[in-house]
N, C-alpha and C positions, 0 to 999 in steps of 0.2 A: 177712733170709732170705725174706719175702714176694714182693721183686720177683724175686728169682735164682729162687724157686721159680714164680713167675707169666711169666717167662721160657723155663723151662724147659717147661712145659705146654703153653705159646705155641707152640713149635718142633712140639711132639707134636702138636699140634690144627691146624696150619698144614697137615703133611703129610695128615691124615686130611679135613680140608677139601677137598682138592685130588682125594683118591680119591672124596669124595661128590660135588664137582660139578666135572668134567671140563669144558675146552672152550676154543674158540680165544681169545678175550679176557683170557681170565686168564692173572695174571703166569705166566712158569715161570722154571727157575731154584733151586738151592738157596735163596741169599741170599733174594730174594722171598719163597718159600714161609717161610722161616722170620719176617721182617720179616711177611708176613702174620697167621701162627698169633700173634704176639706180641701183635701190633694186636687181634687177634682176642680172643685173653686179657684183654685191659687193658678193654678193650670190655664184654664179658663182666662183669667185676670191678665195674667202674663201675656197670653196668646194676643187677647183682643188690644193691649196694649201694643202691643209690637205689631199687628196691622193696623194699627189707625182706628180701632174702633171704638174703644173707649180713653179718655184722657188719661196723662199718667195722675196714678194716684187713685184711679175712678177704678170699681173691680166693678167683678161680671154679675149680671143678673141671675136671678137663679136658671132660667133658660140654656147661658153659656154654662154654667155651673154644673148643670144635669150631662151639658155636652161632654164638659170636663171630667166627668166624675165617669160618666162612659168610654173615653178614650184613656183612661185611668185604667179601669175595672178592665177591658178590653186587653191591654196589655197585660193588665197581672192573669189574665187568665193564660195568654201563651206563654212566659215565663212557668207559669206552674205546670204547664202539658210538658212543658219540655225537661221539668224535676222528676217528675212521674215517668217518663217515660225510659 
């Protein structure tokens, strides 16, 4: 149930991602956004894991997940400045 529930949160944190930081670079797209917020979750999960924050096995709230899904979306955006340019 952990991954189907850190899947699920993924999708929710992908779109709220997308409203915090708008702009040309970043993917658009349902599929993306979603494929995002996921990345973003997993990210998230790992991270809090390996500081102490959540137990292993325990994933991230949507909170960390929106973080995730931002330091995600952050990165694909300088990867893509630097295809472009």
């Amino acid at each position: 149930m952990g991954i189907i529930w850190t899947i699920i949160i993924g999708f929710v944190a992908g779109i709220i991602a997308k409203f915090i930081m708008p702009g040309s670079n970043e993917p658009s797209g349902f599929i993306m956004t979603t494929i995002l917020g996921i990345v973003g979750a997993f990210v998230a999960s790992y991270l809090g894991q390996a500081l102490g924050w959540y137990a292993p096995g325990e994933g991230a709230g949507l909170i960390g997940a929106v973080v995730g899904a931002i330091i995600v979306l952050f990165i694909w955006g300088l990867i893509a400045s630097r295809r472009r340019a």
